[in-house]
N, C-alpha and C positions, 0 to 999 in steps of 0.2 A: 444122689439122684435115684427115686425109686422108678423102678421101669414094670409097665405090664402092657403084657401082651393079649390081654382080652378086658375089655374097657369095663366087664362083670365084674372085675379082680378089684377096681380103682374102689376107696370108701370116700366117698367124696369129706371134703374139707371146710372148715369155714372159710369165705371170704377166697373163693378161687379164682385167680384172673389166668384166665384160658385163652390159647393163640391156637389156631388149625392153619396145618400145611405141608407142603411134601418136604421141603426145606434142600431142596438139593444143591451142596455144597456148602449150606450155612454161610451164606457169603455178608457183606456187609450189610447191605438191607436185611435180611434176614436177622442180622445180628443186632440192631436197631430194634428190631419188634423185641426180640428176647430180652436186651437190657431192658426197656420200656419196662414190659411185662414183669420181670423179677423186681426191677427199683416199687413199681405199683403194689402190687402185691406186699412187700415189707413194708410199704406207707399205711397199709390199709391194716397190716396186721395178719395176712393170707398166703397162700402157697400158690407158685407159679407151675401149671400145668399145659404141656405144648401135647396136642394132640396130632400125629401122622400118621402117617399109610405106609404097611409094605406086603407087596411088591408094589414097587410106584407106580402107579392109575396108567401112565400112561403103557408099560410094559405090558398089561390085563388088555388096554381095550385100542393099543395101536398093534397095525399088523404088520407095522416098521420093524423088520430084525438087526436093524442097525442103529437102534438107539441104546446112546450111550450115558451115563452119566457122572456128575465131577465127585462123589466121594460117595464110600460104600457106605453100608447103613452103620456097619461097625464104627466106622468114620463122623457118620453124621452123629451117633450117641456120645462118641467122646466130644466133639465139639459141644452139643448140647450140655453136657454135665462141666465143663471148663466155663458156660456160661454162667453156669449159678442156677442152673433150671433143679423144682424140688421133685417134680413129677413129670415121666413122658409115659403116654398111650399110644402102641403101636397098635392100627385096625387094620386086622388082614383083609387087602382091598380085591375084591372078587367081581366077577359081572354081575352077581346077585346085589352085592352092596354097590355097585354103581346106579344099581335102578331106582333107588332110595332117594327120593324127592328134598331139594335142599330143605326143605321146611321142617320134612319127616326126621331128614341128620339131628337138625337142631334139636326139635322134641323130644324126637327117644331115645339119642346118643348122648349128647351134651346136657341138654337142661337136665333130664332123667337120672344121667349118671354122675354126673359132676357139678350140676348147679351151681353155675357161673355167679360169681360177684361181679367180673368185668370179662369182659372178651375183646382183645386186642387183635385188629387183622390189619396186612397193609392195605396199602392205596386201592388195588388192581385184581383183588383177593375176589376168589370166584371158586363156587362149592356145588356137590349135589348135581344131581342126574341133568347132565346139558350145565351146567355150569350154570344155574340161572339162580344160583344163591349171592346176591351180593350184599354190601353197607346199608342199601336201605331195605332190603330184608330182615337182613340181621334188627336192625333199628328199628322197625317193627313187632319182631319176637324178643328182642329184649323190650319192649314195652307191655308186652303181652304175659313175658314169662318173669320179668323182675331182676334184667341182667343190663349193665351198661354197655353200651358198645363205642370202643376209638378206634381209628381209624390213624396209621402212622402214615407221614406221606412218603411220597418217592426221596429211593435217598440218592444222593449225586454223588460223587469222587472227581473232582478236576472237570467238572462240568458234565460227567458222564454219568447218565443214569445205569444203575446197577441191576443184572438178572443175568440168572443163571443162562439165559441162553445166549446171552453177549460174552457172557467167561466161555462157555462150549465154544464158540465160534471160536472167540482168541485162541483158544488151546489148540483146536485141530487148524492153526492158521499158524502156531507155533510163538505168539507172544506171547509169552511166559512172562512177560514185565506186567504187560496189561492186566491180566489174567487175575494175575498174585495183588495187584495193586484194588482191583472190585473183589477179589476174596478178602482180602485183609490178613493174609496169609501164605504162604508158600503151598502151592498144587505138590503132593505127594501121591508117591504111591508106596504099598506096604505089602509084600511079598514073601517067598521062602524063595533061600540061594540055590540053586538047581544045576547041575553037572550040563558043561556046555561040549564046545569042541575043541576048548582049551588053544584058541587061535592066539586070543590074545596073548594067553601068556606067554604063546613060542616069539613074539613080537616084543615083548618087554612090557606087554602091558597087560597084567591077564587081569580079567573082568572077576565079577556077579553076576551071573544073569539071576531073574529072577522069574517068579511064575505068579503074576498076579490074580489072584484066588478068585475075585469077581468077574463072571463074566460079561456084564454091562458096563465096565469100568470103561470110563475115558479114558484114551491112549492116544498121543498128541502128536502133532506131524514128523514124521521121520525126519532124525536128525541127532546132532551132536546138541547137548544141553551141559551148560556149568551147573553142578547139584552139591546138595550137602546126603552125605549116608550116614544114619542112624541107626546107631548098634550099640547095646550094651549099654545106654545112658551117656555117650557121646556123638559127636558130630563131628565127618570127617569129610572133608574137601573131594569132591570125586569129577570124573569125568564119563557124561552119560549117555551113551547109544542106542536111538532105539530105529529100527529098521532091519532089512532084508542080506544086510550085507551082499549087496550086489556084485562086489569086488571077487568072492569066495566063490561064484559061480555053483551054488550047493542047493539053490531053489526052497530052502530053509524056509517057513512060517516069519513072521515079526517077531523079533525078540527086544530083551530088555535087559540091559550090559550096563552096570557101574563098575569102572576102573575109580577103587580109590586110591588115590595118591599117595607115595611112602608107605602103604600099608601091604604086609605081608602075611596079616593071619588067616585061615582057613575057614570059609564061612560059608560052608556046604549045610544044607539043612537047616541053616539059622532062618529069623525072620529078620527082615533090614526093612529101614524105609527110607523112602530117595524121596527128596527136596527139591524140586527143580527150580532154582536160580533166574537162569536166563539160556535162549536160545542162541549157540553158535555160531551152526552153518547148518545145510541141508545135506541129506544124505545123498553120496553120488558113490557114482564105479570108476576105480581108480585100474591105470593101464596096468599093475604090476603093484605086489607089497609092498615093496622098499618107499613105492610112490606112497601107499597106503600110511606106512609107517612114520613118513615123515612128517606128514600131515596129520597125525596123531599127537606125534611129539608136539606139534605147532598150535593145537589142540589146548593141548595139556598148559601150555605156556599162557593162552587167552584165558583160560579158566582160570589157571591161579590168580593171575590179573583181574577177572570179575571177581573173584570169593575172597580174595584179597580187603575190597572193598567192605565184606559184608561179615566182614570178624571183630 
């Protein structure tokens, strides 16, 4: 997949079927439009090009400092190149470029630098300054400019319609079944292992922590999760805490602890990334360690029993 990051760099192609979007989490609807787009594209004999934004639009022009979201951009390009996409343009999204009238995006972005053969958007797709770029805009400037325009509809999973802000909610509500099942994939995070207070290990179970690199990253309801950790081109069965450790009395920041299972090598500095499976229990303050401890063991025992499952 070639990647640019100033849409001047792109030389346009023949036969280009073009998709715009912020694509946060690349979840299944999302993934829907991209197969669409790349199967189209190889019928026609053209290259499939996804046009995004970063920083995400909404981080520019909300003055929410608590938004979060489900995969970093590093994240979002390896899913995109796992799809079979042949070109992405990242537009650095500014207050200036948000003034940019959908009509204007179209004209001097797209048709100008890429000359669409097709342009695939979903159901609900909405562009340009106010949002007020939709299907039957687009359906006008492809009549106007010489581009076709489809339209995917909404996709379901088990009757549920899929968006990213239904997976956000499950996450920070702590379904990690839900979640995983409208991404089409297991919520990770990807990190470097970071010197802790070394509790667990005096417990028998010494951790990971990690330090997840992005700071808008979603971070999901305090609690015990069954994970898989990814190191070195394997996958190992872990047990996953994220919260304040209340029990420690140490007024500590949130942290992020993979205890993995049977494993004893050293993985200070490394980068890992944690799978999360499914959710445990919720995170509570126990009277005394031992209490602590035992409930870890019993822990450890439901995990293997979920990850058990899913080897």
């Amino acid at each position: 997949m070639k990647i640019y990051y100033n849409i001047l760099d792109f030389k346009p192609v023949p036969n280009a079927v073009v998709t715009i979007g912020t694509f946060d989490g690349v979840h299944r609807g999302h993934q829907e439009i991209l197969r669409n787009m790349v199967n189209r594209a190889r019928n026609i004999g053209g290259e499939s090009v996804v046009v995004t934004f970063y920083p995400h639009p909404r981080q520019v022009l909300s003055h929410d400092s608590a938004i979060r979201f489900i995969s970093t951009q590093e994240e979002k390009i390896r899913h995109l190149e796992a799809l079979g996409i042949d070109n992405l343009i990242i537009i650095r999204f500014t207050k200036d470029f948000a003034a940019i009238s959908s009509e204007d995006f179209i004209k001097d972005f797209i048709v100008k630098n890429i000359n669409p053969a097709v342009l695939i958007i979903g159901y609900d797709h909405h562009f340009g300054n106010g949002r007020t770029g939709d299907f039957s805009m687009l359906y006008e400037l492809g009549n106007q400019y010489h581009f076709k325009v489809e339209k995917i509809q909404e996709q379901d999973v088990d009757n549920e319609a899929v968006s990213s802000t239904k997976i956000r909610q499950f996450l920070e509500n702590g379904d990690i079944r839900h979640a995983n099942l409208l991404l089409g994939y297991e919520f990770s995070y990807t990190g470097k292992v970071i010197h802790g207070q070394r509790v667990g290990h005096k417990m028998g179970y010494p951790t990971a922590n990690i330090e997840v690199a992005e700071e808008f990253q979603l971070i999901e309801k305090p609690g015990v999760y069954a994970t898989f950790v990814d190191f070195d081109g394997h996958a190992y069965p872990a047990m996953t805490y994220i919260g304040k450790r209340p029990t420690m009395h140490d007024n500590r920041p949130q942290s992020i602890e993979a205890h993995i299972i049977s494993f004893d090598r050293d993985l200070y500095d490394k980068e890992i990334k944690i799978r999360f499976v499914d959710f445990v229990r919720d995170d509570k303050k126990f009277d005394n360690f031992e209490a602590l401890k035992q409930q870890i063991g019993a822990d450890e025992q439901t995990i293997i029993n979920i990850l058990n499952k899913k080897i």
